[in-house]
Backbone as CSV, one residue per row, in Angstrom:
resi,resn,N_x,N_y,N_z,CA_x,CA_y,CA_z,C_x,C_y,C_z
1,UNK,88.081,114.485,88.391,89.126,114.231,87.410,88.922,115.127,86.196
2,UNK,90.148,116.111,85.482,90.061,116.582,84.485,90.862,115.731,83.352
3,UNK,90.231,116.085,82.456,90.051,115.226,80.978,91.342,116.180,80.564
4,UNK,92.733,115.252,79.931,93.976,116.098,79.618,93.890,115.130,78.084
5,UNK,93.533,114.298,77.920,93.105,114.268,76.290,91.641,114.174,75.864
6,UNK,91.176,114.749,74.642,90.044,114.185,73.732,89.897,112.873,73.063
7,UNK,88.879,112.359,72.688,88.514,111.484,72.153,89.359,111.692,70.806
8,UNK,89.733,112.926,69.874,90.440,113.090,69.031,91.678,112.525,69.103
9,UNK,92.270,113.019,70.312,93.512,112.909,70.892,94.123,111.488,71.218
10,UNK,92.710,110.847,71.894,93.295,109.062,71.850,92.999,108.842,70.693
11,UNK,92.390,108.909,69.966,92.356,108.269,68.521,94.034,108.366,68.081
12,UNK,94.113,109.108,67.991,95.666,109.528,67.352,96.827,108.674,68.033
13,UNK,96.714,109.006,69.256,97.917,108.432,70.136,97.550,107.071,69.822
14,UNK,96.743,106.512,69.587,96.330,104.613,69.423,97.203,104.763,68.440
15,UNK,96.769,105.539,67.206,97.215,105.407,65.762,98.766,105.056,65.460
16,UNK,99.065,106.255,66.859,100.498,106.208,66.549,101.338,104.911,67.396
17,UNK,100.786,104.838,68.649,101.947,104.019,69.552,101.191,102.640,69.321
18,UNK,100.013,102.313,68.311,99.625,100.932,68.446,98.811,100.707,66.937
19,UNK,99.859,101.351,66.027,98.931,101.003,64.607,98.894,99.863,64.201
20,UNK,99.323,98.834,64.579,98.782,97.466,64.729,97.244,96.662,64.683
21,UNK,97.009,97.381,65.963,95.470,97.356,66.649,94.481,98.311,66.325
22,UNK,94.994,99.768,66.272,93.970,100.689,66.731,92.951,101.044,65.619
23,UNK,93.296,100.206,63.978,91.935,99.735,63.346,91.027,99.151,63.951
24,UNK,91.203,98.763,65.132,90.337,97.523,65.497,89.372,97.952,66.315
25,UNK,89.457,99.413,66.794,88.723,100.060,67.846,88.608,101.876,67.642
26,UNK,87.633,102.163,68.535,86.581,103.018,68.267,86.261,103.537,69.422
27,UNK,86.551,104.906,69.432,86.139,105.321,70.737,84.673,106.055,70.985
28,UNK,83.931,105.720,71.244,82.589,106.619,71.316,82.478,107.644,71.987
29,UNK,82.731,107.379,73.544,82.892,108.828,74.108,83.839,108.637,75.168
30,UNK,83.746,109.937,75.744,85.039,109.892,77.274,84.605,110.910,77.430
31,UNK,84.496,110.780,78.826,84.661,111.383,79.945,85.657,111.883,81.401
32,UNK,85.593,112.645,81.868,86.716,112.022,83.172,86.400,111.066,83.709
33,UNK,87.029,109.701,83.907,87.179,108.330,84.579,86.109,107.316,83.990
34,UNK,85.607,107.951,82.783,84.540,106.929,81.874,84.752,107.350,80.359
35,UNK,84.875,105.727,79.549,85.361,106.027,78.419,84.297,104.689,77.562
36,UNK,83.438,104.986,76.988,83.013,103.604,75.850,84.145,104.044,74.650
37,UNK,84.355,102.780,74.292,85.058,101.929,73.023,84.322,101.005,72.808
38,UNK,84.618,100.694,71.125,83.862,99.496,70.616,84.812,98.928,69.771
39,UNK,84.808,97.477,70.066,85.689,96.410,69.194,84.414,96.197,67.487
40,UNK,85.443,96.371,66.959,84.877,96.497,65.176,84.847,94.608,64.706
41,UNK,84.301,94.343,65.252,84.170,92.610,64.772,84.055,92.424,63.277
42,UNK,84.944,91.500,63.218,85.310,91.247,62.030,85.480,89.452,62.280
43,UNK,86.051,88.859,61.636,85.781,87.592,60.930,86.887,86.714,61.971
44,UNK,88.081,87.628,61.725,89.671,87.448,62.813,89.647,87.307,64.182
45,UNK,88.343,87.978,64.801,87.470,88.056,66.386,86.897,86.996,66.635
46,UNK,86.453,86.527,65.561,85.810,84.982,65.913,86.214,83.502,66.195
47,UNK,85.561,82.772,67.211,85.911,81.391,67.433,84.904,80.475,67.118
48,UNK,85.430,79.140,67.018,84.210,78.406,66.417,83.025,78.333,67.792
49,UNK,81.640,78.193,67.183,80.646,78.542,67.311,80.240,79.472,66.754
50,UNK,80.665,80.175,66.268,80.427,81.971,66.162,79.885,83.225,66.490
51,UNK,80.992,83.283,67.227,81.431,83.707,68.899,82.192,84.447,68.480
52,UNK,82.111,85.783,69.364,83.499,86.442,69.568,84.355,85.643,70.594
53,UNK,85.623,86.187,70.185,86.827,84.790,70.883,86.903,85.574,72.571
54,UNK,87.530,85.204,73.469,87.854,85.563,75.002,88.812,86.747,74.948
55,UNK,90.158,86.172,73.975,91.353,87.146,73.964,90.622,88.326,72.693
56,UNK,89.981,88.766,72.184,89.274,89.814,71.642,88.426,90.479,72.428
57,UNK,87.844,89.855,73.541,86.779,90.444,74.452,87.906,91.231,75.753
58,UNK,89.104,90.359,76.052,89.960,90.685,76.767,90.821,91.605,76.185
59,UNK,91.199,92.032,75.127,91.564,93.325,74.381,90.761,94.339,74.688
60,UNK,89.246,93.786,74.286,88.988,95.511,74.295,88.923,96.201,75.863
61,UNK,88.965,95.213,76.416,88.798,95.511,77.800,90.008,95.949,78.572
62,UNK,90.672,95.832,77.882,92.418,96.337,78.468,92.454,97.441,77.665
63,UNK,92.277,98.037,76.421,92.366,98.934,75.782,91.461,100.272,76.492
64,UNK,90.023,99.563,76.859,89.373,100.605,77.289,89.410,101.260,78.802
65,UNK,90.026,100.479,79.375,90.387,101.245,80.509,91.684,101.746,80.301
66,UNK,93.113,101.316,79.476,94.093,101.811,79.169,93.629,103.178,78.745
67,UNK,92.990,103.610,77.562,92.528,104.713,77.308,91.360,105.693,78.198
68,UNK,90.750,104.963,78.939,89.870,105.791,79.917,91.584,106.144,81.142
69,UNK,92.548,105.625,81.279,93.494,106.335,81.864,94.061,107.001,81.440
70,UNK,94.919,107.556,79.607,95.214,108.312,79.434,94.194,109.226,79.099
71,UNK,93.180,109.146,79.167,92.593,110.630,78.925,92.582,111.362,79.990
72,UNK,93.190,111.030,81.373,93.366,111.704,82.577,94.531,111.825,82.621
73,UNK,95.780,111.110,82.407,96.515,111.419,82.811,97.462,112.180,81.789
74,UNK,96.955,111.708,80.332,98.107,112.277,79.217,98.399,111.262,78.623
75,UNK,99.063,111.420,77.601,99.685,109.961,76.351,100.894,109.707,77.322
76,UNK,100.798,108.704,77.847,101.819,107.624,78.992,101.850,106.495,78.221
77,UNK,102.552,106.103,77.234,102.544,104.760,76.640,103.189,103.953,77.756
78,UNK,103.345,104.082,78.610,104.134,102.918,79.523,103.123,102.392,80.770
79,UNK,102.169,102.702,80.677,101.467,102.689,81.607,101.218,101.089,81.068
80,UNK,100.722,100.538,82.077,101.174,98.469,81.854,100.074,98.100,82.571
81,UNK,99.101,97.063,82.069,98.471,96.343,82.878,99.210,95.214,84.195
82,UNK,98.996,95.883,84.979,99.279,94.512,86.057,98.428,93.645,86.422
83,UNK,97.304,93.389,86.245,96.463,92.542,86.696,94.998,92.871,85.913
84,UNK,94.271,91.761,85.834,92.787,91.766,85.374,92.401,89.930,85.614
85,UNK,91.380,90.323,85.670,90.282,89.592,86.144,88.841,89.671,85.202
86,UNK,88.445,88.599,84.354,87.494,88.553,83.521,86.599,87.973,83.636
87,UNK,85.245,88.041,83.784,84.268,86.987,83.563,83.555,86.840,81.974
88,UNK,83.544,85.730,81.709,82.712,85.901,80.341,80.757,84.892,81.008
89,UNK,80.040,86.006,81.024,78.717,86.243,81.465,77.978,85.205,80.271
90,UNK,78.130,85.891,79.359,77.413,84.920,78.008,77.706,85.015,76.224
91,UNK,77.085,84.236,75.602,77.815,84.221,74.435,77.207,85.815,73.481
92,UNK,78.883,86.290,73.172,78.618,87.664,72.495,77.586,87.136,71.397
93,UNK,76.474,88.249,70.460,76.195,88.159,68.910,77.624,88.466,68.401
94,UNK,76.924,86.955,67.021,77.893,87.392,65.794,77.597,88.325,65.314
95,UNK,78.657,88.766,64.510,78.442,90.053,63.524,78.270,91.187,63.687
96,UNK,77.859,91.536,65.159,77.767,92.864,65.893,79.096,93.372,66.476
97,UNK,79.460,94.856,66.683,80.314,95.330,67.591,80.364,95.143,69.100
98,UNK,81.266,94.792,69.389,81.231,94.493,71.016,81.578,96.060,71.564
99,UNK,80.674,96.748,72.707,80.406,97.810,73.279,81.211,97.924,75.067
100,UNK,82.071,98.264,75.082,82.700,98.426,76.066,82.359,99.579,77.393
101,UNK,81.860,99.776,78.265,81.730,101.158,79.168,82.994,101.166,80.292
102,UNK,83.788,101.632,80.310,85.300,101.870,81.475,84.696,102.403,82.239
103,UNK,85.223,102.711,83.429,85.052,103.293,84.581,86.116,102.773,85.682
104,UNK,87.142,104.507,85.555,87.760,104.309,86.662,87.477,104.253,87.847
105,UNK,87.399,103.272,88.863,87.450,103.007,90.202,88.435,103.736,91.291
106,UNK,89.505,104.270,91.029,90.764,104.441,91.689,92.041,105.189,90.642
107,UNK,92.857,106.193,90.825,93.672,106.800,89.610,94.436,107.664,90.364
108,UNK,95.494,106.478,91.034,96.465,107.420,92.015,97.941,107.476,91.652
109,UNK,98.974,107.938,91.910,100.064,108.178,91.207,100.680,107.110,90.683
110,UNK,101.227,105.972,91.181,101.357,104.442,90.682,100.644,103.698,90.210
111,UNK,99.157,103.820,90.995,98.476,102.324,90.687,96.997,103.103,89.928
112,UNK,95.869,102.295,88.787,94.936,102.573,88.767,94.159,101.533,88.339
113,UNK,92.805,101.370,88.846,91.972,100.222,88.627,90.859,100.719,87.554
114,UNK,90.352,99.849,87.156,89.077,100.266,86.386,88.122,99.133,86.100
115,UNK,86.970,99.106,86.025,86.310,98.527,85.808,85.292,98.046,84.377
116,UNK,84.765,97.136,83.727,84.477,97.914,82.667,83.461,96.550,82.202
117,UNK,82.294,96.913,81.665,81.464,96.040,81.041,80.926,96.230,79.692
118,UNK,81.054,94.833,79.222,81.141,94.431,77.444,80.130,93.978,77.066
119,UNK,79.201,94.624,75.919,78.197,94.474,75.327,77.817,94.145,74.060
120,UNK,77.185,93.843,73.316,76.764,93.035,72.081,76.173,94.571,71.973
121,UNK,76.853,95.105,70.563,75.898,96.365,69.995,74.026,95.994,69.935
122,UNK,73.419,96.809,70.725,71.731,96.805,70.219,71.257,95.555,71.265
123,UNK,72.444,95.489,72.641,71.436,94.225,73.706,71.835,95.308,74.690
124,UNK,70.933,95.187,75.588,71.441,95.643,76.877,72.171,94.654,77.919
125,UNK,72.324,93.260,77.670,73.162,92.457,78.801,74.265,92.195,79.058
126,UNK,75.357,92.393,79.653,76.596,92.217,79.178,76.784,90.850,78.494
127,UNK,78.136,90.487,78.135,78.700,89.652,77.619,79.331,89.434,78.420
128,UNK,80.204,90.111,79.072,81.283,89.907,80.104,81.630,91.487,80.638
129,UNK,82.380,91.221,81.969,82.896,92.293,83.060,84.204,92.041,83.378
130,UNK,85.156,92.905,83.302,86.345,92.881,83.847,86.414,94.081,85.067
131,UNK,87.770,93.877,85.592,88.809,94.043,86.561,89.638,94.305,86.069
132,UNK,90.450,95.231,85.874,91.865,96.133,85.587,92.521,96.890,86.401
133,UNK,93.939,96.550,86.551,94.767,97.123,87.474,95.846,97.730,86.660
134,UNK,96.575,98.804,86.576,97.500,99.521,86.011,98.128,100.010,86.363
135,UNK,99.697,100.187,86.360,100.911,100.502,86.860,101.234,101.830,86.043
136,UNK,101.318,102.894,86.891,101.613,104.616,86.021,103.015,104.541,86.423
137,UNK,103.762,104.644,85.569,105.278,104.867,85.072,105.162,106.195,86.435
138,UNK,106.387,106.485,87.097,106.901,107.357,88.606,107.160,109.048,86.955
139,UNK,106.047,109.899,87.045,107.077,111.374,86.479,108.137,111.462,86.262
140,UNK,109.282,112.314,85.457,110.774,112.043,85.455,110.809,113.415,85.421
């Protein structure tokens, strides 16, 4: 797989098609079909216990394989999760960044999967592992 954006390049495209969110994340590196991102934990991420929440752990995990796909394929804002599958393994640290590693599995003209495991900045165990499936918009 060749790399058709930079880490520069998704930064920007987040900025633009999702300035909503894309304070919220951080791309560390990319590769072809491997991309770390890190969720910037903040106070808004948290659930009681103090915990990062499920749907924050399940963001970054849709984000980071969303973006480990456009850096192969190009800025495709339409590209759509169809499916994922999450386990949450154990309780994230507070106060730390949650550490994401993508890895595409599969990146064929319609469909692409990816895989991707979530880490507590400065542990090596995950927190949780997902399953991602993605629908590539047909060329026009």
């Amino acid at each position: 797989m060749e790399l058709k954006m930079s880490r520069d390049e998704l930064d920007a495209f987040m900025h633009r098609a999702f300035p909503q969110a894309a304070h919220d994340y951080c791309i560390d590196r990319v590769d072809a079909g491997e991309l770390t991102a890190r969720l910037k934990v903040d106070d808004r991420h948290l659930r009681p216990g103090d915990t990062v929440s499920g749907p924050a752990m399940f963001a970054l995990a849709d984000v980071s394989v969303y973006l480990a796909i456009l850096a192969v394929i190009g800025p495709e804002a339409l590209a759509v999760t169809t499916n994922c599958s999450i386990d949450f393994i154990r309780k994230p640290a507070a106060g730390v960044d949650l550490i994401a590693e993508a890895k595409l599995l599969k990146l064929g003209r319609a469909l692409a999967v990816g895989d991707v495991l979530i880490r507590s900045q400065g542990r090596s165990e995950p927190v949780a592992r997902a399953t991602l499936t993605y629908s590539i918009p047909p060329k026009r």
